[in-house]
C-alpha positions in Angstrom: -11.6 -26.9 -9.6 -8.2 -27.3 -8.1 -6.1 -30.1 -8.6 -2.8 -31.7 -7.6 0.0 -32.2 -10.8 3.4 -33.1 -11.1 4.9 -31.0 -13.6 8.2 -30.4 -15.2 10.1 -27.7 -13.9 10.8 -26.1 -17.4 6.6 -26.1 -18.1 6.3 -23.2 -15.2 7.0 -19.5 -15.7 6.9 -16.7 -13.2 4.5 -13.9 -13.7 5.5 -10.5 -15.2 5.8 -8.8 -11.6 6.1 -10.8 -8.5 5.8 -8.2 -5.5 8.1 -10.8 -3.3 11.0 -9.7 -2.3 13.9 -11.8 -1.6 17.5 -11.4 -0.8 20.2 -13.7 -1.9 21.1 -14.8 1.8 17.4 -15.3 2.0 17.2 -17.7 -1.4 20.1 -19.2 0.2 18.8 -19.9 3.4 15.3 -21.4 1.1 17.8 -24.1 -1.4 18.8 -25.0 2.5 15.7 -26.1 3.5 14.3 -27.7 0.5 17.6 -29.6 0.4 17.1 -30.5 4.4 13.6 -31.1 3.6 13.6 -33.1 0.9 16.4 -35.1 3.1 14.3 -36.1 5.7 11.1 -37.4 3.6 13.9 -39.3 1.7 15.1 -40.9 4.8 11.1 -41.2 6.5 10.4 -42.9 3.2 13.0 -45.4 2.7 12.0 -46.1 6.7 8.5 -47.1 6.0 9.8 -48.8 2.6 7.9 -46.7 0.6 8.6 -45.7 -3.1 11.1 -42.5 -3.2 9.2 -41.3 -7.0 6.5 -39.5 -4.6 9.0 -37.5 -3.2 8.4 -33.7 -4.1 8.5 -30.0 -2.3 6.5 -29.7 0.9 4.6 -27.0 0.3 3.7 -26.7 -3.6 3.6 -23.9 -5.5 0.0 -22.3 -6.9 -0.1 -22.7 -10.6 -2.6 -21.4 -13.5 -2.6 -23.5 -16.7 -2.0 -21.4 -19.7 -3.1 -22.2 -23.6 0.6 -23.0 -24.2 1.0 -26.0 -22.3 2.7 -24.3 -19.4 1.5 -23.5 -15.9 1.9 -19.3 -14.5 3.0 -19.0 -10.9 0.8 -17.3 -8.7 1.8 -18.3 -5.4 5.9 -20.3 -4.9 8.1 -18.9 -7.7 10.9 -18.8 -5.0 10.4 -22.3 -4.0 10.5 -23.2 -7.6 13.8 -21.1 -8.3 15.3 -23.0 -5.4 13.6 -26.9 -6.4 15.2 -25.8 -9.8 18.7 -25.6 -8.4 18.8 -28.4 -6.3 18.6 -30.3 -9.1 16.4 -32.6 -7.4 13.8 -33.4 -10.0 13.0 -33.0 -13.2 9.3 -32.2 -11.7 7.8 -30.3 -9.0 4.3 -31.2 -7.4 1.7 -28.2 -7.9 -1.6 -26.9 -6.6 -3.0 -26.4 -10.1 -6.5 -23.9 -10.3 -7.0 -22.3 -13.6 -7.8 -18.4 -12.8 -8.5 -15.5 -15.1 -4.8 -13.6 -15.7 -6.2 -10.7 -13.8 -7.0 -12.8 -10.6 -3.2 -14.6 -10.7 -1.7 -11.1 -10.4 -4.0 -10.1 -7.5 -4.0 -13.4 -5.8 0.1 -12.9 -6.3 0.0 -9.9 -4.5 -2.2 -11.6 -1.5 0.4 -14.2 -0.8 3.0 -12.3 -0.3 1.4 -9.5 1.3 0.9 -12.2 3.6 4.0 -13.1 4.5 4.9 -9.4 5.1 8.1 -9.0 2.5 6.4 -7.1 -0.3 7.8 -4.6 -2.7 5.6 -1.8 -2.6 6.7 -0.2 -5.4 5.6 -3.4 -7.3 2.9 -3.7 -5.3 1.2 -0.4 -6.0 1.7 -0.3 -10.1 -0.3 -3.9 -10.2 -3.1 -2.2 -8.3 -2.7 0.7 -10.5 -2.8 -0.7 -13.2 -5.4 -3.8 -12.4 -7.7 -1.3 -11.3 -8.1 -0.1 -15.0 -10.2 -2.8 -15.5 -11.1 -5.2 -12.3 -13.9 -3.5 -10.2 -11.5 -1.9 -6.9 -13.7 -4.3 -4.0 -13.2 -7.0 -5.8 -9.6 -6.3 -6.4 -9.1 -5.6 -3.0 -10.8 -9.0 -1.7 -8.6 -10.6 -3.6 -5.5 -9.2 -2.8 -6.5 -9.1 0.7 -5.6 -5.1 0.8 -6.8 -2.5 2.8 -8.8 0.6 1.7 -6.8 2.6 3.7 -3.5 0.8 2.3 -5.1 0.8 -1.5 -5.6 5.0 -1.3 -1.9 5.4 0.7 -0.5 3.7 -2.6 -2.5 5.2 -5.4 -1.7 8.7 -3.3 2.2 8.1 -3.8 1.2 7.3 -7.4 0.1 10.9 -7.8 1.9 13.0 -5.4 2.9 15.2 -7.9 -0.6 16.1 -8.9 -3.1 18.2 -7.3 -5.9 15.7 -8.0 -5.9 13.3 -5.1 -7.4 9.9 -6.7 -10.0 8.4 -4.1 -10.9 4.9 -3.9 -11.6 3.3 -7.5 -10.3 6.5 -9.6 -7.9 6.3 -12.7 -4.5 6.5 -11.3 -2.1 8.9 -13.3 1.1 7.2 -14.6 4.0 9.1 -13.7 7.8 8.0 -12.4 7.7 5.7 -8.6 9.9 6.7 -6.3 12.8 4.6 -6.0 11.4 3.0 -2.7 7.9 4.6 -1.4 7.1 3.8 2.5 10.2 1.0 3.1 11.2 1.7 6.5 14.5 -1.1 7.0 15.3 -2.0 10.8 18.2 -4.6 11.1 18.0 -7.3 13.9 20.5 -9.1 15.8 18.4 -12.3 15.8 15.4 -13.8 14.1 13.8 -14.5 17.4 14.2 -10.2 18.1 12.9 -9.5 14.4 9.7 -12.0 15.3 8.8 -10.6 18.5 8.9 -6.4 17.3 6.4 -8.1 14.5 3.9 -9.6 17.0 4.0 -6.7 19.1 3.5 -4.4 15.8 0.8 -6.5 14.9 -1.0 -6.2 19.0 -0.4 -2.4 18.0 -1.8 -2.8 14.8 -5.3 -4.4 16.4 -7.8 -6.0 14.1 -7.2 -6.0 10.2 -4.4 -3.4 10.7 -0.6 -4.0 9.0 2.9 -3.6 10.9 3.1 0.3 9.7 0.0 1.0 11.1 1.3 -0.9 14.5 4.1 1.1 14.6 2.5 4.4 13.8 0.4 3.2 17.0 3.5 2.6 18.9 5.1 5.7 18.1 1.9 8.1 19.0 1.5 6.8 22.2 5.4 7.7 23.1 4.4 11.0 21.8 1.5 11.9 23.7 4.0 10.5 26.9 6.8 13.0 25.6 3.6 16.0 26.0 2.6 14.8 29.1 5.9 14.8 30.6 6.1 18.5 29.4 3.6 19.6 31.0 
């Protein structure tokens, strides 16, 4: 069962490989809004003349206990990071749920699959390498992907060898690419970057990531480009 904790910041370690991806003006724009968070409940607190000890991070990060005494991060190491160098507690309030080690690295990987800034690279050797020994439906319930996007990744894995792994099959270890299927597109604005990501996603239909919106996109503007030369 899942319970909430305060625990001290120095008790909570990140996992081995955290598919996340974050930039430093990113990390700096996060310390921002705990700071500007944490500000507000402050002042909303000392409004309603409540005590200011309760104060902790908005959103708190998943934690699973270890047999050490400290607490593995599954979902928030970012959050932590910036918490950390705030300096605005010696604690942080957690989500604690104690889960099997292979479950926080899958569970990882669905969190920030979810917020659409995953390293791929990173992504693909965890499912490589968790699909050793975690049946391949379970692992991809838990880490919320895709068939399609589970046998795209283990296909990179061995594109050097003639023996295409299907779904479930032993991956064969060999050298990633550098970056595998990373397609950057700068934007003037935030509010341009959100709207080519809903429009992706209407693309995308039902279940389907960005890439496959845009593979959409970009099929329909070729069967327009055929038709025209006709």
């Amino acid at each position: 069962m899942s319970h909430i904790m305060d625990i001290d910041v120095g008790l909570l370690v990140p996992g081995v490989r955290n598919p996340n991806k974050m930039s430093d003006a990113d990390f700096v724009a996060l310390k921002a809004g705990v700071l500007a968070a944490h500000k507000e409940s402050k002042r909303a607190a000392i409004e309603r003349g409540e005590s200011l000890d309760d104060l902790t991070i908005l959103q708190p990060p998943l934690v699973s206990p270890n047999d050490d005494g400290t607490f593995e991060i599954v979902d928030g190491e970012h959050r932590w990071r910036a918490w950390k160098a705030c300096g605005l507690s010696s604690t942080i309030r957690c989500v604690v749920q104690p889960m099997s080690p292979e479950a926080r690295r899958a569970f990882r990987m669905g969190f920030n699959k979810n917020r659409g800034d995953i390293d791929l690279t990173v992504a693909r050797d965890e499912l490589a390498d968790l699909s050793k020994t975690v049946d391949v439906e379970a692992l991809l319930a838990m880490s919320g992907v895709s068939v399609d996007e589970y046998n795209a990744l283990m296909a990179s894995l061995n594109a050097a060898s003639t023996d295409d792994t299907p779904l479930g099959g032993a991956p064969v270890e060999e050298a990633p690419p550098d970056k595998p299927f990373v397609l950057e597109v700068p934007f003037r604005t935030k509010e341009e970057k959100a709207k080519c990501q809903r429009a992706l996603k209407r693309a995308a239909g039902a279940g389907g990531t960005l890439g496959t919106g845009l593979l959409n996109v970009l099929g329909e503007l070729e069967m327009e480009a055929e038709n025209d030369d006709i």
